[in-house]
C-alpha positions in Angstrom: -9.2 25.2 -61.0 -12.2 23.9 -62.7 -15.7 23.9 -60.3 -17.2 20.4 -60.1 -20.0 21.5 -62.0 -18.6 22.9 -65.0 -18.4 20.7 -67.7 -14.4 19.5 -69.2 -13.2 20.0 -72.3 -15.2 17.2 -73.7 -18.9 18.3 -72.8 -18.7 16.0 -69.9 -18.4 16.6 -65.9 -14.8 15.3 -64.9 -15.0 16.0 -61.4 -15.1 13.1 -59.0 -16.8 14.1 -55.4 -15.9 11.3 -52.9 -18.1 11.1 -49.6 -16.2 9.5 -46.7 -18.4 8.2 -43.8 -16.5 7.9 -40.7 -17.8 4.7 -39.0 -16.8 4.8 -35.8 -16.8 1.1 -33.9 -17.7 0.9 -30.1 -14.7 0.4 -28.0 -14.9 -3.1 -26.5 -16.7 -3.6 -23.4 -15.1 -5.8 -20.4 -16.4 -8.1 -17.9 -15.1 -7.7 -14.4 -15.4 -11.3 -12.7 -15.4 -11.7 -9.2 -14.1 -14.9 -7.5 -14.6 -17.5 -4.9 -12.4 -18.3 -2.0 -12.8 -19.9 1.1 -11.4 -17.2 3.2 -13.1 -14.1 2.2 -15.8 -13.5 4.5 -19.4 -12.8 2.8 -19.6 -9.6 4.5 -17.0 -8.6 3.2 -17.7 -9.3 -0.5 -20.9 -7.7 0.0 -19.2 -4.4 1.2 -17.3 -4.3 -1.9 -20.1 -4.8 -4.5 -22.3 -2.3 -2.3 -18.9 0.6 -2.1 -17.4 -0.1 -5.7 -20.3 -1.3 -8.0 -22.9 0.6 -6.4 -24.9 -1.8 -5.9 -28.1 -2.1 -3.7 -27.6 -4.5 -0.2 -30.3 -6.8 -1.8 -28.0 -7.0 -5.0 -24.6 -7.1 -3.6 -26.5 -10.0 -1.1 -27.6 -12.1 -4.2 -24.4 -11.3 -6.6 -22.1 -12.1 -4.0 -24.5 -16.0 -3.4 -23.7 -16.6 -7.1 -20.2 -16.4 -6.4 -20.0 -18.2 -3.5 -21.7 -21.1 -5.4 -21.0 -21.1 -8.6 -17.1 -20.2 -7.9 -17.2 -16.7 -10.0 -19.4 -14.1 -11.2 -19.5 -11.2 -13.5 -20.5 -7.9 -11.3 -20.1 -5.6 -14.4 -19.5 -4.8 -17.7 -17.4 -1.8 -18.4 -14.8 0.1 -20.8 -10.8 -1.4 -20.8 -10.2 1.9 -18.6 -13.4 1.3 -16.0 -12.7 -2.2 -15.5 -9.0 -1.9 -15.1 -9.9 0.8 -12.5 -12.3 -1.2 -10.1 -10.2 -4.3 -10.6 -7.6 -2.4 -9.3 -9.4 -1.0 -6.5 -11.2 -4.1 -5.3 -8.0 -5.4 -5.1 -6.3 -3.1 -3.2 -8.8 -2.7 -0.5 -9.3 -6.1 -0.6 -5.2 -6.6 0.5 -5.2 -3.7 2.9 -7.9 -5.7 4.8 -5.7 -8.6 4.4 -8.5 -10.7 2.3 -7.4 -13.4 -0.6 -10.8 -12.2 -3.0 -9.7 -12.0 -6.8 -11.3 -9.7 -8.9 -10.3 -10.2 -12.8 -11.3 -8.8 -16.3 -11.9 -10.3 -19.8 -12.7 -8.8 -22.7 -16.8 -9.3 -23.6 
């Protein structure tokens, strides 16, 4: 096998070297979206931001106004796999307490 540095039969370097560069994308991000009913105490939506968004009282307080009056609001932005997991939970603990709040995903 000839190196890539010795020259061919022809006086000329034959050897091709190819560089691949992996690009690698981002995976997408997702918006979880909480949303307004007219059942769901505020407490209650506040509890939710505070236990599953970590979020401050003063945050969940403010985050969960915007919802109440502008109908929905996004409370994070998060991998398919993160999002998919709090929607899930917010919804199941919203059920068990036997509250109507909607908590969706979209892609960014």
């Amino acid at each position: 096998m000839a190196d890539k540095d010795t020259p061919g039969k022809d006086g000329s370097n034959s050897g091709v070297l190819l560089e691949t560069k992996t690009k690698t994308q981002r995976p997408p991000l997702y918006k979880v979206l909480l949303l307004n009913d007219d059942f769901t105490p505020m407490e209650f939506v506040v509890h939710v931001l505070e236990r599953f968004f970590g979020m401050s009282h003063a945050q969940s307080f403010e985050l969960m106004l915007t919802v109440h009056k502008k109908g929905v609001a996004v409370v994070g932005v998060f991998s398919h796999e993160v999002a998919e997991t709090k929607v899930s939970q917010v919804m199941d603990f919203a059920r068990r307490h036997q509250h109507p709040l909607q908590c969706t995903m979209e892609r960014e």
